[in-house]
NULO-831333 format. One line per 8 residues: number of its first residue (from 0); their letters; for each residue x, y, z of C-alpha. Coordinates in nm, 4 decimals, decimal comma. Example, Ala and Ser with C-alpha at 12.3 -4.5 7.8 and 13.67 -1.06 7.14 Angstrom:
<nodes>
0 = AS = 1,2300:-0,4500:0,7800 | 1,3670:-0,1060:0,7140
</nodes>
This chain:
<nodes>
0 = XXXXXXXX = 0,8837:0,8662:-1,1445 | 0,6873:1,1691:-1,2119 | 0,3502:1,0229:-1,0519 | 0,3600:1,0271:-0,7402 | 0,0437:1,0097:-0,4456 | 0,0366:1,1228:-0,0860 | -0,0001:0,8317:0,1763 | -0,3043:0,6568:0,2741
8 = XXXXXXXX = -0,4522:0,8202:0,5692 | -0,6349:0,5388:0,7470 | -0,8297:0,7750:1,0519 | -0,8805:0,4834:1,2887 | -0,6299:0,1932:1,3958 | -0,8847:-0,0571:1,3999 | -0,9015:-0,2031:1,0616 | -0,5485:-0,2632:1,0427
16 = XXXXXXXX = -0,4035:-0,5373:1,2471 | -0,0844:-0,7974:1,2444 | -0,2949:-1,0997:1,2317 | -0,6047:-1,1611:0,9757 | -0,8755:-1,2955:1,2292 | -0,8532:-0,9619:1,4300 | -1,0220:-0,7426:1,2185 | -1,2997:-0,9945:1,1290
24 = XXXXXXXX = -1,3498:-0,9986:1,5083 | -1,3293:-0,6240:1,5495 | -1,5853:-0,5825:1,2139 | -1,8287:-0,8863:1,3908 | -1,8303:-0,6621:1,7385 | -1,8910:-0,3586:1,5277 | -2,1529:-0,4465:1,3455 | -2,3646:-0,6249:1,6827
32 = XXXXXXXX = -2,3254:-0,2773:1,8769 | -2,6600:-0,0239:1,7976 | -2,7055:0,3222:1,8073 | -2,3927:0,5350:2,0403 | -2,2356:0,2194:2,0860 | -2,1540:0,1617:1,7230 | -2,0672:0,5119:1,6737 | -1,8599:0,5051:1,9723
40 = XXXXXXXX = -1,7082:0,1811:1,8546 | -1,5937:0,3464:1,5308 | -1,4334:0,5936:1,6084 | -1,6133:0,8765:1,3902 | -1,3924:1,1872:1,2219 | -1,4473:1,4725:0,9845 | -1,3570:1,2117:0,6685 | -1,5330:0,9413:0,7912
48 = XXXXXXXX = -1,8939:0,8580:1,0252 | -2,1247:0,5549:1,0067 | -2,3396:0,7761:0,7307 | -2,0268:0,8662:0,5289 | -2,1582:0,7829:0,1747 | -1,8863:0,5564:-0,0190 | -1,7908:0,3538:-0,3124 | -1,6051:0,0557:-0,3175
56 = XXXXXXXX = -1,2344:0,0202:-0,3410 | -1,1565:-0,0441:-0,7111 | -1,0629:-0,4364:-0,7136 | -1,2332:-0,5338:-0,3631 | -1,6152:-0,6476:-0,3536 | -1,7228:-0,4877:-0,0200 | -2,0734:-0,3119:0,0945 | -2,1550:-0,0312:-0,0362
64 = XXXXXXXX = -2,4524:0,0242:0,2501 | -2,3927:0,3167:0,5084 | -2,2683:0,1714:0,8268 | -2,5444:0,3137:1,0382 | -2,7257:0,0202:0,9140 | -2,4408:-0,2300:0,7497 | -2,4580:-0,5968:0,7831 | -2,3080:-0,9115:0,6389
72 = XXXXXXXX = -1,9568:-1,0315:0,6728 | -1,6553:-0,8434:0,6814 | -1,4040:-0,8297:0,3489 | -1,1380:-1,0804:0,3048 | -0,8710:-0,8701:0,4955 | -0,5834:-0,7873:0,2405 | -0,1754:-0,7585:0,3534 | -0,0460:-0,4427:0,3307
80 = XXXXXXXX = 0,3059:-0,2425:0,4584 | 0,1368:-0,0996:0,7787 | 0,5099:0,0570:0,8791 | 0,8563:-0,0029:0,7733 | 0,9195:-0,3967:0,7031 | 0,5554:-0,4497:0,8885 | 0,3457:-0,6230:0,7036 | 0,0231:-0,6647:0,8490
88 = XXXXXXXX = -0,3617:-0,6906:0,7535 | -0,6546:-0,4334:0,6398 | -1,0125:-0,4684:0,5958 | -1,0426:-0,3358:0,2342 | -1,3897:-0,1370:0,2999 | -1,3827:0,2115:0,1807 | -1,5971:0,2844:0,4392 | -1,3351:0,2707:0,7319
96 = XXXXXXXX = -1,0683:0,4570:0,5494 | -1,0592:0,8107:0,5780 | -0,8479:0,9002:0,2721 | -0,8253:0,5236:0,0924 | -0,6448:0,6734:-0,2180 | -0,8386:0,4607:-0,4748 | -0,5868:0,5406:-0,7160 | -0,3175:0,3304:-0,5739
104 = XXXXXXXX = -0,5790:0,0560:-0,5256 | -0,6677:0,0364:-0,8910 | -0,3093:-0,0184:-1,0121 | -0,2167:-0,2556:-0,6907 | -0,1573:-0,6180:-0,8304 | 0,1068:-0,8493:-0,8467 | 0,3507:-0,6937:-1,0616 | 0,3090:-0,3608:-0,8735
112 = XXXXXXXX = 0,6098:-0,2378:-0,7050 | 0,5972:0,0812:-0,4563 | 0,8431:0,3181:-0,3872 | 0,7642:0,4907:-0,0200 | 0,9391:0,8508:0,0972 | 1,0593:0,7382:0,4853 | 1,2001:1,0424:0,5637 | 1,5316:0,8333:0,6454
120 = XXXXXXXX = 1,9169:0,9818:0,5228 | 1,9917:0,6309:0,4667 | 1,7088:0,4983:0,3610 | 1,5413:0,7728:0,1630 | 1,2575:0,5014:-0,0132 | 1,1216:0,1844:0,0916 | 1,0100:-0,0976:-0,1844 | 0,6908:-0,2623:-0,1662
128 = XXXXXXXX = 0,5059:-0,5065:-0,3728 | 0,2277:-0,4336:-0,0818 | -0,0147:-0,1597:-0,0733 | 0,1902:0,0532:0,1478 | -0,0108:0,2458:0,4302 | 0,2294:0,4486:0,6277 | 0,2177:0,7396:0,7828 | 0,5192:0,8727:0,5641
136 = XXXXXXXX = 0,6091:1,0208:0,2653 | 0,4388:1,0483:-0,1036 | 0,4083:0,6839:-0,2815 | 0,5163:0,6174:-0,5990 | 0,4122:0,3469:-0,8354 | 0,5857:0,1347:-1,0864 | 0,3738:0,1236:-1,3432 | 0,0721:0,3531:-1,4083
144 = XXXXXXXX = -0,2000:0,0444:-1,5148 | -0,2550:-0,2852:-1,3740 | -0,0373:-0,5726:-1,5184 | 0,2821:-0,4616:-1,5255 | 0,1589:-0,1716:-1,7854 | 0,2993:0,2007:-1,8496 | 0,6366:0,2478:-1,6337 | 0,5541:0,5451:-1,4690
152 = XXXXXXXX = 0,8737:0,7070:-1,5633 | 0,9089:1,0379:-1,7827 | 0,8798:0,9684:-2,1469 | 1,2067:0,9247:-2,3243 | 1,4291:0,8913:-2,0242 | 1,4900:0,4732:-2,1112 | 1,5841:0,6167:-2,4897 | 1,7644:0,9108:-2,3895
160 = XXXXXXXX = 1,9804:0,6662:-2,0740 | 1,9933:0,4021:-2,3643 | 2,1476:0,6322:-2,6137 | 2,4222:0,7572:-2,3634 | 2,4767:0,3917:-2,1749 | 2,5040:0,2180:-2,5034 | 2,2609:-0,0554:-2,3610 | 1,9074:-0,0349:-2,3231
168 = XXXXXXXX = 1,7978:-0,0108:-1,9628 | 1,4506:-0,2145:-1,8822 | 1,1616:-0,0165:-1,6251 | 1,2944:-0,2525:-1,3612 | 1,5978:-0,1292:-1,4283 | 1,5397:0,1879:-1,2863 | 1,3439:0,1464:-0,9274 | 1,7012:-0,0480:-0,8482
176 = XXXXXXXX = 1,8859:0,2104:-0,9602 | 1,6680:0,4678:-0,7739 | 1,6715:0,2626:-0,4485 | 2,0678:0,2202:-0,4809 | 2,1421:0,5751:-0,5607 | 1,8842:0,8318:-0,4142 | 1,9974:1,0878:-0,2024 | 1,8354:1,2356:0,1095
184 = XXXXXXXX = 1,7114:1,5416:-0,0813 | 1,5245:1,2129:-0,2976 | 1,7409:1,3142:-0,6032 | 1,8999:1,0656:-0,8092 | 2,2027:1,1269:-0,9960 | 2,2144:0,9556:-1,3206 | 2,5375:0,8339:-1,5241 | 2,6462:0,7312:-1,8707
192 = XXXXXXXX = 2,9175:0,4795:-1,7241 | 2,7688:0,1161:-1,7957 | 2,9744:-0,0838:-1,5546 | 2,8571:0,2227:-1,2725 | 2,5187:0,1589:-1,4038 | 2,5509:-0,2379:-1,4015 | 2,6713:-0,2201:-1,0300 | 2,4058:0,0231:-0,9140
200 = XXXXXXXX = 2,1580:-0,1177:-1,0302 | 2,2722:-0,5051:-0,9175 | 2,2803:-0,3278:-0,5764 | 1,9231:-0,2148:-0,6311 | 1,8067:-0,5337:-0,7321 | 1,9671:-0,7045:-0,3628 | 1,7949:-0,4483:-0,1859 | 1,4827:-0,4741:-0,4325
208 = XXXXXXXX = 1,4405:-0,8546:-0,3821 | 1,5179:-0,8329:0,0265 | 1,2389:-0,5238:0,0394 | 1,0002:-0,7651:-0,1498 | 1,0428:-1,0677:0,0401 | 0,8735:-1,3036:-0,2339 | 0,8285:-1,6064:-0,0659 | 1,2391:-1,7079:-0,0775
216 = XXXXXXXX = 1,3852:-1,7052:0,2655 | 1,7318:-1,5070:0,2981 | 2,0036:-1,6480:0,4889 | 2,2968:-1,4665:0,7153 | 2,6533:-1,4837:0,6388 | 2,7936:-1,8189:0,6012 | 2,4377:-1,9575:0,5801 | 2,3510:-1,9012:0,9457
224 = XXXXXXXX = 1,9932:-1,8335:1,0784 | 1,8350:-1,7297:1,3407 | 1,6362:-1,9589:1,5779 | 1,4411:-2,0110:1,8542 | 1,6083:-2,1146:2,1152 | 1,4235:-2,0957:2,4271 | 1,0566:-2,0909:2,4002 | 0,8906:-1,7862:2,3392
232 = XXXXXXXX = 0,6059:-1,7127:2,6365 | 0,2314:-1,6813:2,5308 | 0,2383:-1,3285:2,5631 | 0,5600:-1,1722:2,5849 | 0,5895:-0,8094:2,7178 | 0,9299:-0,7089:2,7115 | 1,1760:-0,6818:2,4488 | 1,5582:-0,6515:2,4705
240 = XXXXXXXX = 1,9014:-0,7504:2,3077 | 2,2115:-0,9303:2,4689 | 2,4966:-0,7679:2,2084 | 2,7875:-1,0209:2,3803 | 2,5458:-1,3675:2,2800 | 2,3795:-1,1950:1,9738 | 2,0127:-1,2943:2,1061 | 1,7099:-1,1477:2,1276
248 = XXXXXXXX = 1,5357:-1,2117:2,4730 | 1,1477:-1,1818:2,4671 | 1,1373:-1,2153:2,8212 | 1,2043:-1,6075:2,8972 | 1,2156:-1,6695:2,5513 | 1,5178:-1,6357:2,3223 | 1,6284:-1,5905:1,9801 | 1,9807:-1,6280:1,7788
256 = XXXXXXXX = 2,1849:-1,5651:1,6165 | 2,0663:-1,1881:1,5782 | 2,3569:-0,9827:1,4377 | 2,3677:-0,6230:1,6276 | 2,3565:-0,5018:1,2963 | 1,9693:-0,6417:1,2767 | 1,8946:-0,4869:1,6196 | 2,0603:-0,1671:1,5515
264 = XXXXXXXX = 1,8540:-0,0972:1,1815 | 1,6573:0,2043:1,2291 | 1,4122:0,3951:1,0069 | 1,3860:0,7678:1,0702 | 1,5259:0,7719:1,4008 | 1,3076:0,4024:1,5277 | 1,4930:0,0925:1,5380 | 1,2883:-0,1267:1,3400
272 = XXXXXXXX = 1,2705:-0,4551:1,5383 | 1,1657:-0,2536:1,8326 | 0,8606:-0,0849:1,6527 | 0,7555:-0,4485:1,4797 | 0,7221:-0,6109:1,8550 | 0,5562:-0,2982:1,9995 | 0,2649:-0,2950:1,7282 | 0,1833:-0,6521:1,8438
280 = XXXXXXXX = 0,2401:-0,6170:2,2492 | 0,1732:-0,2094:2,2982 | -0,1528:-0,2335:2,5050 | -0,4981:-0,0861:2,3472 | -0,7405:0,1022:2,5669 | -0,9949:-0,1586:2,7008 | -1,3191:-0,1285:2,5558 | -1,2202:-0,0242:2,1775
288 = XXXXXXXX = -1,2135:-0,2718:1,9148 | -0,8274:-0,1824:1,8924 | -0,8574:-0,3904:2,2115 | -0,9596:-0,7109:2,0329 | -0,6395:-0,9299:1,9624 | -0,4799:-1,2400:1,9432 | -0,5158:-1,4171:2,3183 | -0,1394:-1,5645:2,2843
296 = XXXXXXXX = 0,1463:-1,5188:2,0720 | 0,0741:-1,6761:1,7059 | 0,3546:-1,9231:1,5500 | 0,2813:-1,6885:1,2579 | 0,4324:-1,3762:1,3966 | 0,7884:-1,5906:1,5248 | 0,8263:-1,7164:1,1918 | 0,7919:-1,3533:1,0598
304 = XXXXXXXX = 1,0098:-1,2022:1,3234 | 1,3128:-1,5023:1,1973 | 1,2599:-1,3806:0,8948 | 1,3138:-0,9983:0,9795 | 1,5993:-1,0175:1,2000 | 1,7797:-1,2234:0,8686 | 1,6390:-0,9368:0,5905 | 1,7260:-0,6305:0,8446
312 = XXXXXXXX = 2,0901:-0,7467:0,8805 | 2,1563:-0,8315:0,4839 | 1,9673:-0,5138:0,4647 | 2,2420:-0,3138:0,6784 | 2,5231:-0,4464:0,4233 | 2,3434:-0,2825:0,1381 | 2,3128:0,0414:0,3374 | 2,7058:0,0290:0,3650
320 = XXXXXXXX = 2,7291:-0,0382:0,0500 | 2,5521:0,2609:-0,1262 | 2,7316:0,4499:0,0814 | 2,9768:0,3496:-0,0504 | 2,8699:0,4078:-0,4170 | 2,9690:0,6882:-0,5100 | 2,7845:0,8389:-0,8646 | 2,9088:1,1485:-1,0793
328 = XXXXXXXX = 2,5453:1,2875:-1,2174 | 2,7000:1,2500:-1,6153 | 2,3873:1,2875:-1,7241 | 2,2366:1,6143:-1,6125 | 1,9059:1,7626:-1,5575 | 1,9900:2,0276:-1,8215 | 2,0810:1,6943:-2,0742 | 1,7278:1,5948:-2,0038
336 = XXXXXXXX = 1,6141:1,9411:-2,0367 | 1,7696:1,9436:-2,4124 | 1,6451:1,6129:-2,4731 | 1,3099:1,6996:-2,3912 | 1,2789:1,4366:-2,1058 | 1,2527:1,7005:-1,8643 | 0,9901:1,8737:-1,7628 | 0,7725:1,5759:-1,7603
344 = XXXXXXXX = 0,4394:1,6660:-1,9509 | 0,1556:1,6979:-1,7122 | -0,0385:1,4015:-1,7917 | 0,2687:1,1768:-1,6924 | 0,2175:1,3068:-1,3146 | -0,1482:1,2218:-1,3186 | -0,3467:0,8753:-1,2773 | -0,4148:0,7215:-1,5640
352 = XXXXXXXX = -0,7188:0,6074:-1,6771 | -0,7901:0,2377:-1,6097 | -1,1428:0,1713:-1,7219 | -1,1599:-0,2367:-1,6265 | -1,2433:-0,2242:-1,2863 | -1,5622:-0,2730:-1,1429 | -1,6452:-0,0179:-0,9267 | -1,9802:-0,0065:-0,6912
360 = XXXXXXXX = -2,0670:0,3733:-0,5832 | -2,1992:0,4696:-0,2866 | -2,5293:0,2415:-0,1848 | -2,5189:-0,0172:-0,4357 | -2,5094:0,2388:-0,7007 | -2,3372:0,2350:-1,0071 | -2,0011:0,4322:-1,0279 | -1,9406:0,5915:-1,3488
368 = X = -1,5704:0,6654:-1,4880
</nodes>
């Protein structure tokens, strides 16, 4: 996947929060603040101040007008992958975003798929269908164009895998394989064995589907779930895990079945269920529009945190499981060397061009591409 794009660097927590009405509230209190107070409210940096001149994102129909003097309502607030297996919302104004990476935003859609350094020796890459805005490694798309358009792979590795696997691999295909496969270094070996090939990549394709969390619900082991099983409080504080009962306390309340291998995922050294409750309880400095949050604990966020503990403990079996996997590289970088697959021409690690976007420029002007 020879294009590849560093992170989104957001500059200010603000936009971004686990629930959509949040940042409409933090953009309302923004925008009735004058003068210091707005500026303070911000949260100003070298990328980004309430005269930064901007464009729009490429897909989202925001203002274009410097803050100093913005008004109107705030942008439809968009889901994105805010850490790992955190899903949570972002105003999609160019304007609060110190490096937005419009590049990524013109090829997000519904067929996107994005593969996301962690950082993690057994989880090198994340999946996400969502526009992924972690503080982690590069991101690498899919496809190059919108619609499912352009694998961004290097041309002639599907012909040159198909001539040597005796089948004819698909662009899906290969983000499974990738994801089953990778190595900490972010190498993948390749292979010309098709039933090694068939079994990495239906590996891939578990993990693939469990990343993307497409509206199916997984279920545990023997078809067991987790519940709630004694109310959750209205604002719960405290987190911790009973490994004898398999349940999740949050404070009073209580959650099970919760397999220790749910509680126990980590992701570069942070256990994952841990970070997901601390981005909705942490407190924010009083005063900040960080500050402005849900009064009580939403029925949205229990439902989501069900659904984690299920995905983080089917996710643990496919962990075992590549490490299990163990792949002879058959098919060489010095094979793709000969075959002229490697090195990928430069064009293949740039952005394409995707002229059908309209684009506003910086106060209402046009932007030309």
């Amino acid at each position: 996947m020879p294009w590849a794009v560093a992170p989104l660097r957001l500059g200010r927590a603000w936009p971004s929060a686990p629930d959509p009405v949040s940042p409409k509230a933090r953009w309302d209190a923004l925008l009735k603040a004058e003068g210091p107070d707005r500026e303070a409210l911000f949260e100003p940096t070298r990328a980004r101040t309430l005269r930064s001149a901007v464009g729009q994102l490429p897909g989202q129909a925001t203002g274009t007008q410097r803050l100093a003097r913005a008004e109107g309502p705030c942008a439809e607030p968009v889901r994105v992958l805010a850490a790992p297996f955190d899903e949570q919302w972002l105003i999609p104004d160019h304007r609060l975003i110190d490096s937005a990476r419009p590049e990524l935003w013109r090829v997000a859609d519904a067929r996107q798929v994005f593969a996301v350094e962690t950082g993690d020796t057994g989880l090198p890459l994340l999946a996400t269908s969502l526009l992924p805005t972690l503080r982690t490694g590069r991101v690498r798309p899919l496809y190059r164009r919108p619609g499912g358009r352009e694998p961004n792979l290097a041309p002639g590795l599907l012909d040159h895998l198909s001539d040597r696997l005796g089948v004819r691999p698909t662009a899906s295909d290969l983000p499974a394989w990738i994801l089953a496969t990778a190595r900490p270094d972010l190498t993948v070996p390749l292979t010309d064995d098709p039933g090694l090939w068939a079994s990495g990549v239906e590996l891939g394709r578990r993990a693939l589907w469990l990343m993307l969390r497409d509206g199916e619900r997984p279920k545990l082991p023997g078809g067991r779930r987790p519940y709630v099983r004694a109310p959750l409080p209205n604002r719960p504080l405290g987190l911790h895990y009973d490994r004898d009962e398999e349940a999740l306390h949050l404070e009073e309340g209580r959650i099970s079945p919760v397999p220790p291998e749910a509680w126990d995922y980590e992701v570069a050294g942070a256990r994952v269920l841990e970070s997901w409750f601390a981005a909705r309880t942490a407190p924010a400095e009083p005063g900040t529009l960080a500050a402005i949050r849900p009064a009580a604990w939403p029925q949205t966020w229990t439902s989501e945190l069900l659904e984690l503990i299920t995905v983080l403990a089917l996710l643990a079996e496919v962990r075992s499981a590549r490490a299990g996997l163990t792949v002879a590289s058959s098919v060489t970088a010095a094979d793709l060397r000969q075959a002229g697959v490697l090195p990928a021409p430069g064009a293949s690690r740039r952005p394409a061009s995707v002229l059908d976007h309209h684009e506003e420029g910086p106060d209402g002007q046009f932007a030309l591409l």
